[in-house]
Backbone bond lengths (Angstrom), bond angles and torsions (degrees), N, CA, C in turn:
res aa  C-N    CA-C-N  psi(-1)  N-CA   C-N-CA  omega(-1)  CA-C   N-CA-C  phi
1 X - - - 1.448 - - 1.538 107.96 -
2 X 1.379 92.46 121.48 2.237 89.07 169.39 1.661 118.13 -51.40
3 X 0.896 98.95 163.28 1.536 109.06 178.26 1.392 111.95 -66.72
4 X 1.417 126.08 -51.34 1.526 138.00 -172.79 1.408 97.27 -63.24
5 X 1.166 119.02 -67.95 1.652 124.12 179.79 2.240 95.95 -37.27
6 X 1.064 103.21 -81.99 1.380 101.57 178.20 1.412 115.12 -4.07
7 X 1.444 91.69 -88.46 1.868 122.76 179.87 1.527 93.87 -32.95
8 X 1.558 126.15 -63.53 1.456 133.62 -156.94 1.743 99.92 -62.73
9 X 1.341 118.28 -55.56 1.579 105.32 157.36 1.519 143.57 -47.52
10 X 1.438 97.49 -60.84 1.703 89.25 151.06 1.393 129.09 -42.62
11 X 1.293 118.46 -38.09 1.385 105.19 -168.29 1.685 121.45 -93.29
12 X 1.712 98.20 -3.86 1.244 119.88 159.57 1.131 134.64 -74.92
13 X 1.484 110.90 -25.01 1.802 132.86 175.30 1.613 86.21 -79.27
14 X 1.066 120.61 -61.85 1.715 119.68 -165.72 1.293 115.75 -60.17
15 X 1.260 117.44 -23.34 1.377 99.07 160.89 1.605 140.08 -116.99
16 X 1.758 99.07 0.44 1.428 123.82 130.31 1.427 125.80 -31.73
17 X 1.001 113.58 -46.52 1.874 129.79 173.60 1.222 101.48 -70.51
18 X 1.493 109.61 -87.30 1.896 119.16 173.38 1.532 121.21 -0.69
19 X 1.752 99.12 -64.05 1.403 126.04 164.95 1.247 126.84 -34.03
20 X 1.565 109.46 -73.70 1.460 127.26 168.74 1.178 124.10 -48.75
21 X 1.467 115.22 -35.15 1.513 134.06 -179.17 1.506 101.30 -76.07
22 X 0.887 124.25 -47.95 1.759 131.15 -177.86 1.410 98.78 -53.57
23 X 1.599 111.30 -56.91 1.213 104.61 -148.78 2.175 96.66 -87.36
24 X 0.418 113.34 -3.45 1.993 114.41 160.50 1.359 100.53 -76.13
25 X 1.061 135.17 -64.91 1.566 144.74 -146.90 1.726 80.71 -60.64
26 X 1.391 117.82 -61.11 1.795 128.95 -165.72 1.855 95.02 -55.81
27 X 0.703 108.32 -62.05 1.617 122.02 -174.41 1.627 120.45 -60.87
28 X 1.458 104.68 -41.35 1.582 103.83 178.61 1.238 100.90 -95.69
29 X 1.345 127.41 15.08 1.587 130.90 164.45 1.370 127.99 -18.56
30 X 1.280 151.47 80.16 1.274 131.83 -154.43 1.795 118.20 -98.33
31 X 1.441 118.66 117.62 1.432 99.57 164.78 1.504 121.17 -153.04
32 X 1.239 100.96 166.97 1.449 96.80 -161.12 1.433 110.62 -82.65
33 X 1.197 127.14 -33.14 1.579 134.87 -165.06 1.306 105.71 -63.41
34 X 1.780 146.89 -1.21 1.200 116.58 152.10 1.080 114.18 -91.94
35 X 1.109 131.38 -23.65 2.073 140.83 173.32 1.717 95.51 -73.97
36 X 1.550 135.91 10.25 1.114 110.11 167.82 2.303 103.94 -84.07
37 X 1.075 72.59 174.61 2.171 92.43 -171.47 1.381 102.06 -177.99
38 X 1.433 99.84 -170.24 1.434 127.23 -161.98 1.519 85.70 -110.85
39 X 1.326 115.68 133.99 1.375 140.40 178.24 1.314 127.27 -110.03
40 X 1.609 102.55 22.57 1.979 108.74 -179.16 1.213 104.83 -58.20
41 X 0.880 123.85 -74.01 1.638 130.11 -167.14 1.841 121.89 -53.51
42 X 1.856 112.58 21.57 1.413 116.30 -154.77 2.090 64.86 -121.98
43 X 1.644 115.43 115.95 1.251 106.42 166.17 1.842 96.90 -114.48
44 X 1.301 96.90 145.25 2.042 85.49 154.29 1.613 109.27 -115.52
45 X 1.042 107.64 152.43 1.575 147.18 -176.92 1.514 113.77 -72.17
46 X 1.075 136.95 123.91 1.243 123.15 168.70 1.521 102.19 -93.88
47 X 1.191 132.51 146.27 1.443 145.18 146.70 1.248 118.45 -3.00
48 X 1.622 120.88 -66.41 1.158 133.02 170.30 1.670 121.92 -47.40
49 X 1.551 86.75 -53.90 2.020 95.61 172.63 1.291 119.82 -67.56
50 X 1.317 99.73 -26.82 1.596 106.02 -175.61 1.400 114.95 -59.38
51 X 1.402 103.80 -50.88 1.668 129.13 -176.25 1.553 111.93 -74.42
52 X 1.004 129.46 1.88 1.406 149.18 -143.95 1.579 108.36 -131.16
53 X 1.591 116.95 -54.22 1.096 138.35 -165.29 1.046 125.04 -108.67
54 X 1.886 116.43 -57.83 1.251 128.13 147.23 1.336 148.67 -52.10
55 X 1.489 113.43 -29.20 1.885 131.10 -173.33 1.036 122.69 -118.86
56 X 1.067 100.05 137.47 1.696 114.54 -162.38 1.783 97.96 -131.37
57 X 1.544 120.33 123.78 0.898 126.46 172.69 1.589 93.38 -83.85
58 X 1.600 104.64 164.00 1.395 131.95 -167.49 1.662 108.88 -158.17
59 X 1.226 135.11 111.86 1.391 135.79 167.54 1.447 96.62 51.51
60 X 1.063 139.21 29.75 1.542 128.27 176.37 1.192 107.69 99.06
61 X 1.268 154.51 -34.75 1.514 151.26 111.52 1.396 129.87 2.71
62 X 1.349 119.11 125.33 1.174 121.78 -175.79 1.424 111.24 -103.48
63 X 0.875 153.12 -170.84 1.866 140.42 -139.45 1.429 103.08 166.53
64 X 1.667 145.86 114.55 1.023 153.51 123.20 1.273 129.20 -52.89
65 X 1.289 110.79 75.22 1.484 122.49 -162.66 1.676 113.82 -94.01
66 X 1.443 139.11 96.44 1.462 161.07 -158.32 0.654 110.49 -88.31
67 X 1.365 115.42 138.26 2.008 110.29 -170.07 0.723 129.03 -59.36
68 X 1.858 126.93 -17.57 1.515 135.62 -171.95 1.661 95.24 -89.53
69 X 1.422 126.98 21.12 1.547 116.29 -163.90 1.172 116.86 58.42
70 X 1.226 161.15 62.95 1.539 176.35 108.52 1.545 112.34 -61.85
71 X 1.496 110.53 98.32 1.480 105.52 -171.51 1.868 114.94 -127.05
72 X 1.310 105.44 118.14 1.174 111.54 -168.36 1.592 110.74 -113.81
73 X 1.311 118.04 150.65 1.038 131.88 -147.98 1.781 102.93 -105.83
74 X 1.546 109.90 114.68 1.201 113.53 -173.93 1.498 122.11 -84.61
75 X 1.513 134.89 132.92 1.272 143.24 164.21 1.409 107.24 -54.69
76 X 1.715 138.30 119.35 1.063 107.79 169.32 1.553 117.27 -124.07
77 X 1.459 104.91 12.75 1.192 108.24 175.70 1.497 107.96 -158.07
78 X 1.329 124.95 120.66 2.038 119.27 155.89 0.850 156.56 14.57
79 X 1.946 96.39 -62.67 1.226 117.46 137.81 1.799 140.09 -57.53
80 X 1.391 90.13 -3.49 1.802 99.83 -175.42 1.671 106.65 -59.58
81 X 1.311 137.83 152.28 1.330 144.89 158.27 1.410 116.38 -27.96
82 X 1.275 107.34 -55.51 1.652 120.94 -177.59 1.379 104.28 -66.46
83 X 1.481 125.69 -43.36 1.772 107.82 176.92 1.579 103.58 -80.14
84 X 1.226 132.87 -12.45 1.585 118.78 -177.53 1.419 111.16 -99.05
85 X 1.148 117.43 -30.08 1.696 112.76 166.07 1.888 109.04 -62.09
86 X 1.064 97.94 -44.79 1.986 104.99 170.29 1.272 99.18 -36.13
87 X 1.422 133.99 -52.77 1.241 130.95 -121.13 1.677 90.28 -123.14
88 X 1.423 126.23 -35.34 1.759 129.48 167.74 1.731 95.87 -45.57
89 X 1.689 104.96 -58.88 1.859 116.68 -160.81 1.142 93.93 -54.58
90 X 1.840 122.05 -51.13 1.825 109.14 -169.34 1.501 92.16 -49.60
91 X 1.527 111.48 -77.03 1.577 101.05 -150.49 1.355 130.01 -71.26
92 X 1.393 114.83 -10.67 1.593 115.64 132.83 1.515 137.62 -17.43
93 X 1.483 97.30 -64.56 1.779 117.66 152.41 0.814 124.68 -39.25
94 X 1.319 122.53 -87.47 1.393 133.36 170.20 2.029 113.28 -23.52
95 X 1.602 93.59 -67.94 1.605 79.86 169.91 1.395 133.70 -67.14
96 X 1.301 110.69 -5.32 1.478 110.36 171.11 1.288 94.07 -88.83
97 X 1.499 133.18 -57.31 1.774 105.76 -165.33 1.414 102.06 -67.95
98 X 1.234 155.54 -52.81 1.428 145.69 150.50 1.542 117.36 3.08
99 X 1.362 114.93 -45.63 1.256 107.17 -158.76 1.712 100.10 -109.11
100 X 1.608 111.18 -2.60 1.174 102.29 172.76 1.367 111.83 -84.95
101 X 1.910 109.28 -12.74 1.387 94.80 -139.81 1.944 83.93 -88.46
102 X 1.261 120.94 6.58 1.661 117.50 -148.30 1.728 72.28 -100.42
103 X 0.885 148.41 -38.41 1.581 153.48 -164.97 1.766 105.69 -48.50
């Protein structure tokens, strides 16, 4: 390959890049001033109100029940089923990729 040809590619990749790079920087632009608004309707909850207002125990179950009727089912302790089955599946995993990786 000639030298000029060379140089003429390189300097075509380099500003191929330059380019590309410009044009992300323009595009992934980030700012806040069109997502700004009026934020009345953003309330927070205290703990107390929450538990007070929002939850409804059920058979021993606790219940996050939302004003639109949307009711989700609260973890309330570590020991619950749902954090110890989490935690059998991780290390389940683990010994299966472990034991694939010794193969």
């Amino acid at each position: 390959m000639e030298p000029v040809a060379f140089i003429r590619r390189t300097a075509l990749g380099a500003l191929g890049t330059a380019l590309g790079t410009a044009l992300l920087v323009v595009c992934a632009h980030g700012s806040e001033l069109p997502a700004s608004g009026d934020a009345s309707g953003f309330i927070i909850h205290g703990p107390q109100e929450t538990l007070r207002d929002f939850c409804l125990e059920d058979q021993g179950v606790l219940w996050l029940v939302l004003p639109g009727g949307a009711r989700y089912e609260l973890v309330t302790s570590t020991a619950d089923a749902a954090i110890a089955g989490t935690k059998t599946v991780l290390a389940n995993s683990v010994m299966v990729a472990s034991a694939s990786a010794l193969r």
